[in-house]
C-alpha atoms as one frame of an Amber mdcrd trajectory, in Angstrom:
protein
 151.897 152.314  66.332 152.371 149.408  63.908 153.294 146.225  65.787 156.159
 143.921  65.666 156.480 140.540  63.821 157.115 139.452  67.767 154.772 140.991
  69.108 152.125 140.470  66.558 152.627 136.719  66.990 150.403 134.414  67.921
 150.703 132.501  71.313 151.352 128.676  70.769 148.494 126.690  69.734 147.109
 124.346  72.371 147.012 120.771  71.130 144.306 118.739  71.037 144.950 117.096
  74.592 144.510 120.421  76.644 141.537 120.940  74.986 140.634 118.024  75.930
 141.857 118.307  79.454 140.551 121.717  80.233 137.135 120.761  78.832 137.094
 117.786  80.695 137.563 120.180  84.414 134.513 121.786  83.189 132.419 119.666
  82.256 133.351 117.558  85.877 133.116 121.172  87.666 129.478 121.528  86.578
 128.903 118.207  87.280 129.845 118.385  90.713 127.810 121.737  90.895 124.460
 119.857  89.708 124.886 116.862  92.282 124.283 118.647  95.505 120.612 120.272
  94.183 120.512 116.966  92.486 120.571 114.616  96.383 118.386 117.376  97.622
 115.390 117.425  95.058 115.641 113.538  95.208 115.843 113.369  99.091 112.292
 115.502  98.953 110.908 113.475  96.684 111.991 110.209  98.684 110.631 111.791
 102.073 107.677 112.812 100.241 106.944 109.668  99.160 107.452 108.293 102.874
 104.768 110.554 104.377 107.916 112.595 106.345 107.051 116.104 104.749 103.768
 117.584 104.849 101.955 118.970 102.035 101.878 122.692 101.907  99.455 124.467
 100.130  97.343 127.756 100.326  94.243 127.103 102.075  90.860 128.828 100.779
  89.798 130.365 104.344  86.844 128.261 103.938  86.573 126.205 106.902  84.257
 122.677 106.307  82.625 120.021 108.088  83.467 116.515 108.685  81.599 113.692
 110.545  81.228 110.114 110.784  80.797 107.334 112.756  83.966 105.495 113.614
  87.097 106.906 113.210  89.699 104.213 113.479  93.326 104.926 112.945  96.749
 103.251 113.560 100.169 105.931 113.667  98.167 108.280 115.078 100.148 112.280
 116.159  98.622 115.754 116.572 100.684 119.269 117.085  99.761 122.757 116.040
 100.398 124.869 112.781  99.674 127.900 111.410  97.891 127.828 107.827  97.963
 130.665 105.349  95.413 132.215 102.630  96.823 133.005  99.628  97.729 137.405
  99.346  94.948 139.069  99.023  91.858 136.707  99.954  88.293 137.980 100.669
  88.106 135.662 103.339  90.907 136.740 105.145  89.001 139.247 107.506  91.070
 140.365 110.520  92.838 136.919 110.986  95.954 138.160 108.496  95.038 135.326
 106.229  96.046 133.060 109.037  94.704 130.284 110.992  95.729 128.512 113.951
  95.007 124.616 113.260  95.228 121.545 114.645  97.265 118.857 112.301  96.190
 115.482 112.932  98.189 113.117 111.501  97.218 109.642 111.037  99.525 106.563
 108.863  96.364 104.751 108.091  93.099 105.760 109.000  89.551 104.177 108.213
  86.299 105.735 108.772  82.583 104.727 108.410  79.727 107.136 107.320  81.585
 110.159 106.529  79.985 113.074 105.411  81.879 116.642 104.322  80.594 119.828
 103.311  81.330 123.293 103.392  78.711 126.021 102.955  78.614 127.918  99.340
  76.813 131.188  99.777  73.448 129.815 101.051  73.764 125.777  99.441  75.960
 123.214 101.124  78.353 121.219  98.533  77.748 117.957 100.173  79.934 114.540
 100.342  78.960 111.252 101.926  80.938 107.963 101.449  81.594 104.779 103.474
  77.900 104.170 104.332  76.859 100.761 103.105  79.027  98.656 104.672  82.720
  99.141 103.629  84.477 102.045 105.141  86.179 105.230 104.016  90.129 103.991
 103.982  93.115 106.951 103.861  96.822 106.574 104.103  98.958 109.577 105.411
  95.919 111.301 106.513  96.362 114.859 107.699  93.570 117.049 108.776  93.988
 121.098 109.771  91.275 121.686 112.238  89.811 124.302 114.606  87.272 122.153
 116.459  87.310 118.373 116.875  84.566 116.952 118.956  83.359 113.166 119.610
  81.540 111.260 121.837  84.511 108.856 122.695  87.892 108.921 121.778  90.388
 105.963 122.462  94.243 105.654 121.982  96.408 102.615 122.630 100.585 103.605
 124.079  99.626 107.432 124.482 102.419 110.216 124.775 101.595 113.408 125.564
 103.522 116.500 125.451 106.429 115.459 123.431 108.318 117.338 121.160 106.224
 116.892 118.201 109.539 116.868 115.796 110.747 113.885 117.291 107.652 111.621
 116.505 107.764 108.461 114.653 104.174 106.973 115.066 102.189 109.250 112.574
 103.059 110.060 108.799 104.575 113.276 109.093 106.307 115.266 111.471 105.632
 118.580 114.015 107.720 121.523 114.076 110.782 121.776 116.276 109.820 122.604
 120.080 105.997 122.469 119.139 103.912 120.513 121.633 102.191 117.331 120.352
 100.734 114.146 121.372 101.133 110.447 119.689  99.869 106.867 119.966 100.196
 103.773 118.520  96.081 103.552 117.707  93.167 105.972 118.228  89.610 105.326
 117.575  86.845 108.224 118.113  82.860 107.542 117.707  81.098 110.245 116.561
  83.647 112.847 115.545  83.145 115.808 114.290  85.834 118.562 112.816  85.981
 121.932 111.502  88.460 121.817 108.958  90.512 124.061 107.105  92.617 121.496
 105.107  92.521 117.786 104.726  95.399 115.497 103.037  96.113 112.192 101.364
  98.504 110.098 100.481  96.080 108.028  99.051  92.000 108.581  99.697  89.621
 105.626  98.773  85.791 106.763  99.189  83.545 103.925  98.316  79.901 104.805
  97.622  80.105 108.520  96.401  77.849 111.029  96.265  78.283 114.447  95.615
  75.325 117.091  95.700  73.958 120.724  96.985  71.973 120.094  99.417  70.184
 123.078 101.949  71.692 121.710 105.354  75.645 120.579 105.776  76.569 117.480
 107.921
């Protein structure tokens, strides 16, 4: 059916300041869309930056070795976690791809004759640093261990058994209602860890070396 002249007409023409106006809600609607994931990205990044957030990554399921000397650290905090392989890894075994670790958490941390390796199919990938005289220094060191041993360990204003969450000595925080421990210094002689994962804000290792060698630490 053929339409009208009336009907067939078009609707008025919106002038130029509706455009304007309507364009102008949605360009300030997606605006206001982008600014909360905006504050959120840069609140991670800022808390990131301040050692509040933890670094999460995949761990290998290769445990490794570290010693040395003197462990000497100030912001000191441990609590427990749960680390994860990545799907699928051969050296998952039975565990799940899961290990139960212990994070310690330290804000600055210096250590003397530190050695690392971890054992690669018969060799040992070995590290040593911090053994001529100037010390190993780390800031916002974490460490995800199994075992920690040494023949003294010394903290200064200890707590023990608080909510690990709520603590504002080390670099980063525990999970809510996990048990942890904090102090305002620790020092350990002769420590030794099993490690699953180690973090850095910042890692300075005077006097490198790197080589196989046929024993670990």
């Amino acid at each position: 059916m053929a339409l009208s002249e009336e009907t067939a007409a078009p609707g008025p023409t919106p002038s130029p300041g509706d455009t304007e106006r309507r364009g102008g809600v949605r360009y300030r609607r997606a605006a206001l869309m982008g600014v909360p994931a905006f504050l959120a990205a840069s609140t991670l990044v800022v808390l990131t930056a301040q050692g509040a957030l933890a670094a999460q990554f995949a761990i290998s399921g290769m445990p490794f070795t570290v010693t040395a000397s003197t462990l000497e650290g100030t912001g000191f905090g441990q609590f427990g976690a749960l680390d994860n392989m990545p799907e699928g890894s051969p050296n998952a075994g039975d565990t799940g791809g899961q290990v139960l670790t212990i994070v310690t958490a330290i804000r600055e941390a210096k250590l003397t004759n530190l050695c690392q390796s971890v054992e690669l199919g018969g060799t040992y990938l070995h590290i040593t640093a911090g053994n001529k005289g100037t010390p190993v220094k780390a800031s916002g060191l974490t460490t995800d261990s199994t075992d920690i041993t040494g023949k003294l360990a010394d903290f200064d204003n200890i707590e023990i058994g608080g909510d690990a969450s709520t603590f504002d000595k080390p670099p980063v925080k525990g999970p809510l209602g996990s048990f942890g421990q904090q102090a305002d210094t620790v020092t350990i002689r002769d420590v030794r860890q099993t490690n699953y994962a180690t973090t850095a804000v910042r890692f300075t290792l005077p006097d490198l070396h790197m080589n196989f060698a046929s024993e670990g630490c």
